[in-house]
C-alpha positions as CSV (number, residue, x, y, z in Angstrom):
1,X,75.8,93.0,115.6
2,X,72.3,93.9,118.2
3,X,73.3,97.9,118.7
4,X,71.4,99.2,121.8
5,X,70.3,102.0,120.2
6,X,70.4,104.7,122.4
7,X,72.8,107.6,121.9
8,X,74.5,109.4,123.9
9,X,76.6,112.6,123.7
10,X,80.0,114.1,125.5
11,X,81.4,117.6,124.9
12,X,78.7,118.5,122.1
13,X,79.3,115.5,120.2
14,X,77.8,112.1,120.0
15,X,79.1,108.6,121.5
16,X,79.1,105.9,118.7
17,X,77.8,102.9,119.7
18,X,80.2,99.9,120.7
19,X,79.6,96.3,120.7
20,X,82.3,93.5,120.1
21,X,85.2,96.4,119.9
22,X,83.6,97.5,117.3
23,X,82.2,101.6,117.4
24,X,79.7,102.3,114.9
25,X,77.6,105.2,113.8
26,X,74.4,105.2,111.1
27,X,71.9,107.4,110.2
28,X,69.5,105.2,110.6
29,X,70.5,106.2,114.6
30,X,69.5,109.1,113.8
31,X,65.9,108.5,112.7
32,X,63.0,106.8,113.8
33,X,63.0,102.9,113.5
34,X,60.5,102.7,111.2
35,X,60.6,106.2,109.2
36,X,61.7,106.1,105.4
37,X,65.5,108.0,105.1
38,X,63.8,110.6,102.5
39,X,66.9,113.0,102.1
40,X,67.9,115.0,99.3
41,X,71.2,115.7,98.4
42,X,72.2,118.7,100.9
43,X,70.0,116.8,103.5
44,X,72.9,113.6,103.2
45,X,75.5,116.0,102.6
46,X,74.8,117.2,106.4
47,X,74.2,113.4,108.0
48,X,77.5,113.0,106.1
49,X,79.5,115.8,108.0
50,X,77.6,115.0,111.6
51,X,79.0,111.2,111.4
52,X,82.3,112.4,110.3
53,X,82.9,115.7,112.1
54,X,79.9,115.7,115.2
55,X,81.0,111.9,116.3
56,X,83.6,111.0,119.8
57,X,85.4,108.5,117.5
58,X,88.3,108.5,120.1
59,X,91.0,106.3,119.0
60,X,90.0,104.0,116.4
61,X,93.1,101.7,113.5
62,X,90.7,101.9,111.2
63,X,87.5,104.1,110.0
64,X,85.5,102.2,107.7
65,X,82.8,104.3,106.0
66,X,79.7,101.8,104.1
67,X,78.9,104.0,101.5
68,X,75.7,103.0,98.6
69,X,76.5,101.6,95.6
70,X,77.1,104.7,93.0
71,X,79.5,107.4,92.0
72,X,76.8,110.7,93.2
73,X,77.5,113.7,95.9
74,X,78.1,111.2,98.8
75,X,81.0,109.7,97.3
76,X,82.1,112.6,95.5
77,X,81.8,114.9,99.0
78,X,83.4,112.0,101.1
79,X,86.9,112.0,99.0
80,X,86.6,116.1,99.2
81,X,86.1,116.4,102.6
82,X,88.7,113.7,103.8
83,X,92.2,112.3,103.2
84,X,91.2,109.0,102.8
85,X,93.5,105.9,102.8
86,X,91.9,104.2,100.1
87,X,89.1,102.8,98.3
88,X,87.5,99.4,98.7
89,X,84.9,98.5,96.1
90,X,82.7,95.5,96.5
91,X,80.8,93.5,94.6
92,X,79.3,90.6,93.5
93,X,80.2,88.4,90.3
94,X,77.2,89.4,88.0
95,X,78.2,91.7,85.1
96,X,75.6,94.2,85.5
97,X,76.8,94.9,89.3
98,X,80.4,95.3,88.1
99,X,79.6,97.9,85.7
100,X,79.1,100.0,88.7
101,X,82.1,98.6,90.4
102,X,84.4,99.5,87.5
103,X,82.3,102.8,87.8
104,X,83.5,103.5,91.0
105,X,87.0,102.7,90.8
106,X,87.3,105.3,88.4
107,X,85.6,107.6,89.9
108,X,87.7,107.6,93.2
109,X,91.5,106.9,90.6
110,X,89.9,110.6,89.0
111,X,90.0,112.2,92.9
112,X,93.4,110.5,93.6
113,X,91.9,108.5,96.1
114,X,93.9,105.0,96.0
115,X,92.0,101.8,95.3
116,X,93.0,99.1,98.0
117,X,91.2,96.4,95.8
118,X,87.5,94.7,94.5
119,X,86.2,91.9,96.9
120,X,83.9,89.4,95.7
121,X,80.8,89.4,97.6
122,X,78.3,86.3,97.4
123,X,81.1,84.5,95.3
124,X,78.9,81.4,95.6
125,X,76.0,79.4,97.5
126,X,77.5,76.8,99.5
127,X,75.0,74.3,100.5
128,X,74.7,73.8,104.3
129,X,74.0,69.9,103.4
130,X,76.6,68.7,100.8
131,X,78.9,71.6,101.1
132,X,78.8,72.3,97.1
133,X,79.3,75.5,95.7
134,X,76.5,77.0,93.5
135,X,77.6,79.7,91.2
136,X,74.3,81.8,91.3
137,X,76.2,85.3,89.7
138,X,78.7,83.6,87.8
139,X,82.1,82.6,88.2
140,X,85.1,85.0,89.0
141,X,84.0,88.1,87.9
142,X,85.3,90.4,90.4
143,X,88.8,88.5,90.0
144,X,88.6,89.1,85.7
145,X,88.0,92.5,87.0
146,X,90.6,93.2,89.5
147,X,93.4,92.0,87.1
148,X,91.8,93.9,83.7
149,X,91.9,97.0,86.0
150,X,95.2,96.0,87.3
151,X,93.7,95.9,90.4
152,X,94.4,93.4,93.7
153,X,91.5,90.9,94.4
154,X,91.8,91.6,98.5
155,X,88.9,88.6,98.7
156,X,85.5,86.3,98.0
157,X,83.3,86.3,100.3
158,X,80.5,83.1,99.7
159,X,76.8,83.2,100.6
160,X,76.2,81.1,103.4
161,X,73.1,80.2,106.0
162,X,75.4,80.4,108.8
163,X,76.2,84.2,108.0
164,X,72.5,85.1,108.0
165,X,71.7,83.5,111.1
166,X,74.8,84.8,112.5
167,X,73.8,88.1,111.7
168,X,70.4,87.4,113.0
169,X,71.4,87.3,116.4
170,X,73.6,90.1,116.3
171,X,76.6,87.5,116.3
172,X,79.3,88.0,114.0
173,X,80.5,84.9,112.6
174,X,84.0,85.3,113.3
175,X,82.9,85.3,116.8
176,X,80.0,82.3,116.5
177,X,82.1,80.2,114.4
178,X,85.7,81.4,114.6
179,X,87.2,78.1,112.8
180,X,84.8,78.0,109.5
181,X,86.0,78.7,106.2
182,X,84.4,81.6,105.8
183,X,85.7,83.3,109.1
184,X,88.9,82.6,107.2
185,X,87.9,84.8,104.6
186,X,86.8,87.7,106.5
187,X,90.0,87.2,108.1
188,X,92.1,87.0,105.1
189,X,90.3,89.7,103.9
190,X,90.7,91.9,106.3
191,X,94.6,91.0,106.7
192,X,94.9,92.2,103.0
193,X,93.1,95.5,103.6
194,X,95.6,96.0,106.5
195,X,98.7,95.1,104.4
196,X,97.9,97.4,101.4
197,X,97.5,100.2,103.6
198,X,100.5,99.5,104.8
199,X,102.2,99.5,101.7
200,X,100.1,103.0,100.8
201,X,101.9,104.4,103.3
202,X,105.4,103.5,102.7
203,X,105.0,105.1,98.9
């Protein structure tokens, strides 16, 4: 999505920036456009706090948080300093990337934060010609995963042309292209997130 980036601030605290219904907040707001994000670890501990605690989220279903891959301070800090809902750990099908996914959902099981589920990310190269799906990181990885863990599989998300240019022009591609097959699995994906929460909360 094209942010405008310009902040601005309300009672001490700062608006997040909204496009498509969407709010969103990022250091990189913070900074400017071009500067390296050179933080140590009590430098991210405090961007941490000022985009959870200094931000006019207003009323929001869902917060999302994108956190780096890894188990360090930020994660650790993040399921301290909140009740969170859950976990959602991401990756892609190649064995060396799920090492730190399997990483991760231990990490957050050890804090008692629950895992909502793995999602596949760049499950495949579709080819914008003939439609046939390259394997590139292997095959089902996340899915062998997700059920050695006893985990849920919430999705598999493909790597596709249209999602690059898509995101090129600041266009989501459940807006640009609301009827592809891969709009479907952002959709499914996001309908599962929703209905394991929902289950979360009835435990």
């Amino acid at each position: 999505m094209f942010l405008k980036l310009c902040l601005s601030f309300t009672d001490m605290k700062m608006i997040p920036i909204e496009n498509y219904k969407v709010k969103c907040m990022s250091m990189g707001f913070l900074v400017d456009k071009d500067a390296p994000i050179v933080w140590r670890g009590p430098m991210v501990m405090s961007a941490l706090q000022k985009m959870l605690r200094e931000v006019d989220w207003g009323g929001l279903d869902i917060l999302v948080v994108d956190m780096p891959p890894g188990t360090g301070d930020a994660q650790l800090t993040m399921s301290q300093k909140l009740q969170l809902s859950g976990a959602l750990i991401v990756s892609t099908p190649q064995d060396v990337a799920l090492i730190d996914a399997r990483r991760g959902v231990r990490m957050f099981s050890k804090v008692q934060v629950p895992i909502l589920g793995l999602i596949e990310n760049m499950s495949c190269f579709k080819c914008p010609h003939c439609g046939e799906p390259s394997f590139i990181f292997g095959v089902g990885g996340a899915r062998k995963t997700a059920a050695e863990m006893g985990l849920q599989l919430v999705g598999e998300i493909p790597i596709e042309v249209d999602i690059r240019k898509s995101c090129d022009q600041g266009i989501p591609i459940v807006v640009s292209a609301p009827d592809s097959l891969v709009s479907k699995a952002y959709h499914d994906v996001a309908q599962n997130v929703v209905t394991r929460l929902e289950e979360l909360a009835k435990e």
